[in-house]
N, CA and C atoms as a LAMMPS dump frame, in Angstrom:
ITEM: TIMESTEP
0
ITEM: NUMBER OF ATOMS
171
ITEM: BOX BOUNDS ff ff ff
-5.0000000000000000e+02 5.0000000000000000e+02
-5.0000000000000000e+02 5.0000000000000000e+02
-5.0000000000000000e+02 5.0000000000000000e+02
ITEM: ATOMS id mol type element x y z
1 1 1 N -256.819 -205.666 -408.472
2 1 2 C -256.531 -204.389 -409.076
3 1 3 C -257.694 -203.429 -408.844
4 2 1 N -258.79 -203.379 -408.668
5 2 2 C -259.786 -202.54 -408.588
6 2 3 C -260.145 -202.641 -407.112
7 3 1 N -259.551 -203.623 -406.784
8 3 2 C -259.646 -202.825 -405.173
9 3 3 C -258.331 -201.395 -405.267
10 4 1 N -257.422 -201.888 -405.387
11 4 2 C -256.613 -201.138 -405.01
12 4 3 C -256.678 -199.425 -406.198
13 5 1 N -257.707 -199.44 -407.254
14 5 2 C -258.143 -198.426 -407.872
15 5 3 C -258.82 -198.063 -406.963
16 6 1 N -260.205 -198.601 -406.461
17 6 2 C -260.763 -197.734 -405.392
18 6 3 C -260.412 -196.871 -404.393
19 7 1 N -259.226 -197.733 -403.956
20 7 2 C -258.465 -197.079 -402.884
21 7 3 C -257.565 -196.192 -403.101
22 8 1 N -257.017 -195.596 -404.067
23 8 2 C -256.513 -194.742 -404.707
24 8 3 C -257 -193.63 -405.345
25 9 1 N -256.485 -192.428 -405.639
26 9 2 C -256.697 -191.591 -406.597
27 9 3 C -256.459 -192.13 -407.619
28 10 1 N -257.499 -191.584 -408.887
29 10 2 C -256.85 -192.755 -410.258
30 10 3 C -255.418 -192.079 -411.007
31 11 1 N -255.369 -190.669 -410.338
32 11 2 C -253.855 -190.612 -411.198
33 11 3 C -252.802 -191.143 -410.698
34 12 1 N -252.878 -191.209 -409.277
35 12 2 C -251.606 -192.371 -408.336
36 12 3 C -251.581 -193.45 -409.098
37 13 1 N -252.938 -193.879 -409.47
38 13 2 C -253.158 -195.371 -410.153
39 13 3 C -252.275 -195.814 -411.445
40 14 1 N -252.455 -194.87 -412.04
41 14 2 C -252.561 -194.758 -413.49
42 14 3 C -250.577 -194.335 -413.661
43 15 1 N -250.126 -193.518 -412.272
44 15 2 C -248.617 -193.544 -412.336
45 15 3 C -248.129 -194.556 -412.311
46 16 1 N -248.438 -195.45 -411.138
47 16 2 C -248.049 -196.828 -410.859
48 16 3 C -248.47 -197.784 -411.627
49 17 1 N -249.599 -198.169 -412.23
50 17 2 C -249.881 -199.251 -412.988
51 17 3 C -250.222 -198.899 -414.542
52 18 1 N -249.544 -197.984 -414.979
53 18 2 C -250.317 -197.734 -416.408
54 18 3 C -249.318 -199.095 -417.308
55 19 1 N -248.679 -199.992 -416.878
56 19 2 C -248.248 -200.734 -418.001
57 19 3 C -248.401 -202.124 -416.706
58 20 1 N -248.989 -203.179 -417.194
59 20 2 C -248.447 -204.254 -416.439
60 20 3 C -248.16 -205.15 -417.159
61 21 1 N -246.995 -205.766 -416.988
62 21 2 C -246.165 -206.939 -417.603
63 21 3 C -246.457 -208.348 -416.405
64 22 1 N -246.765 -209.555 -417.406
65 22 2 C -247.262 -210.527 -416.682
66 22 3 C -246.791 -211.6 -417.688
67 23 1 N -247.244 -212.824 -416.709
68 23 2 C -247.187 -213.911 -417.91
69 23 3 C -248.02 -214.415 -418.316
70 24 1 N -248.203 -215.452 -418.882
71 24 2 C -249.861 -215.792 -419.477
72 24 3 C -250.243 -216.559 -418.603
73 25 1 N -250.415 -217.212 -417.287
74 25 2 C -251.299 -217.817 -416.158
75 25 3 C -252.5 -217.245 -416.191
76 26 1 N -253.13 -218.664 -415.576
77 26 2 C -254.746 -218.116 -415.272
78 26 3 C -255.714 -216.964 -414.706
79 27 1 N -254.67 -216.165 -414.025
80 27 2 C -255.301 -215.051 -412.937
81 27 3 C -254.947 -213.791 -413.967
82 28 1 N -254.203 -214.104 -415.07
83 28 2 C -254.314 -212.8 -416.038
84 28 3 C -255.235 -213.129 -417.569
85 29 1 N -256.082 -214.735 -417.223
86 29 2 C -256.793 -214.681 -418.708
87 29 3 C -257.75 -213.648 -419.176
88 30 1 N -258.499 -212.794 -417.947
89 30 2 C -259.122 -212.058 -418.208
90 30 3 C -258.9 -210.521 -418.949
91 31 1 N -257.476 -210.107 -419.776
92 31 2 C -256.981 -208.668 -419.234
93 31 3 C -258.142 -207.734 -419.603
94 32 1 N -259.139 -207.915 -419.686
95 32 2 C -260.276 -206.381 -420.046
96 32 3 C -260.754 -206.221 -418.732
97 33 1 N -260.871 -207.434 -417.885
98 33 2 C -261.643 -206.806 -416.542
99 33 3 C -260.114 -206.227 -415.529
100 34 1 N -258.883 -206.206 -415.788
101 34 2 C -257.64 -205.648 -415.022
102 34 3 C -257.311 -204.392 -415.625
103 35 1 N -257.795 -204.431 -417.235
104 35 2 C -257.286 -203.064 -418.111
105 35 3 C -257.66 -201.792 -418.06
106 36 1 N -259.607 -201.908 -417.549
107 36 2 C -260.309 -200.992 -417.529
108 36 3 C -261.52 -200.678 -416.324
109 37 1 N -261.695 -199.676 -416.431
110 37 2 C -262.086 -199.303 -415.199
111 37 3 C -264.139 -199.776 -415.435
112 38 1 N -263.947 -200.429 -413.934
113 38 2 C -265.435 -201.101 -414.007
114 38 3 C -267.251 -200.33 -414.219
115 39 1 N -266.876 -199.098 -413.425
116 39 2 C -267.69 -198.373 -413.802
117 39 3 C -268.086 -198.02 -415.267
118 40 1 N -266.84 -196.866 -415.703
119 40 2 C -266.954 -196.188 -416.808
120 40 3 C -266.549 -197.058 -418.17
121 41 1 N -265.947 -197.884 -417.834
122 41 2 C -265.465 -198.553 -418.815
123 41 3 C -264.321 -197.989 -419.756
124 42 1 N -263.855 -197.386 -419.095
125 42 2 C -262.398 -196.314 -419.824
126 42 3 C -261.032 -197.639 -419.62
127 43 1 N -259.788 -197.295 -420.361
128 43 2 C -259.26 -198.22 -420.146
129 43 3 C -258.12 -197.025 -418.887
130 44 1 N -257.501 -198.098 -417.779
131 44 2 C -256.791 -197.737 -417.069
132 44 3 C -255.179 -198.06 -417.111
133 45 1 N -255.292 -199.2 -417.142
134 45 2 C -253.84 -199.893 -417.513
135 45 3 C -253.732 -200.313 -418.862
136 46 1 N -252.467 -201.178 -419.272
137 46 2 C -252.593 -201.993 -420.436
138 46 3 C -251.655 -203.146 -419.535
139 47 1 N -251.797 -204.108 -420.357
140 47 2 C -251.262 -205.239 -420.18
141 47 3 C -250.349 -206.1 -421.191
142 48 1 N -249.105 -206.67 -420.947
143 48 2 C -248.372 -207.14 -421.648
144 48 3 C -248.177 -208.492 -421.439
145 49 1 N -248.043 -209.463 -422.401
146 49 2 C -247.561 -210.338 -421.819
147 49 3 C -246.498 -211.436 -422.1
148 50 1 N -245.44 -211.674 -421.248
149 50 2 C -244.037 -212.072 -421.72
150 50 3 C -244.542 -213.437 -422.73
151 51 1 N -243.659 -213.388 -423.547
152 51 2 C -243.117 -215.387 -424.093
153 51 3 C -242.862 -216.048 -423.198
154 52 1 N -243.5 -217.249 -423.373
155 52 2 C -242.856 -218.165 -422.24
156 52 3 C -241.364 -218.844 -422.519
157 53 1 N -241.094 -219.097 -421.426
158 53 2 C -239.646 -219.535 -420.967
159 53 3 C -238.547 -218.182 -421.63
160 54 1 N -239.163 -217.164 -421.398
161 54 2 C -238.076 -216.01 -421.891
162 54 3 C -238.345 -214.559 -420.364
163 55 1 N -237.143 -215.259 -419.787
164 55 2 C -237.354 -214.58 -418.481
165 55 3 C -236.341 -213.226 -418.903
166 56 1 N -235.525 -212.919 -419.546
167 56 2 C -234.715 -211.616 -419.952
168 56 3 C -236.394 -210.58 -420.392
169 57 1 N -236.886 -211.072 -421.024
170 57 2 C -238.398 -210.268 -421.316
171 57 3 C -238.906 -209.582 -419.797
């Protein structure tokens, strides 16, 4: 995700990713370093994350 902030304008960013829905796996335990921006420390996205075994979510 912060590659692809870099590579972007942050309002493109912020159109496309201001909500991300995920599940609870390992590559999303972190959500403060995916939520907010590394420099400033502002938040960019938010993050949600489904119940398990509830795929209609």
């Amino acid at each position: 995700m912060n590659a692809l902030y870099k590579k972007m304008h942050w309002e493109i960013y912020a159109k496309l990713f201001s909500l991300l829905l995920t599940d609870n796996g390992s590559e999303f335990s972190n959500p403060l370093a995916i939520e907010t921006e590394e420099v400033t420390g502002t938040t960019r996205s938010k993050m949600i994350y489904c119940d398990p075994s509830s795929p209609y979510k």
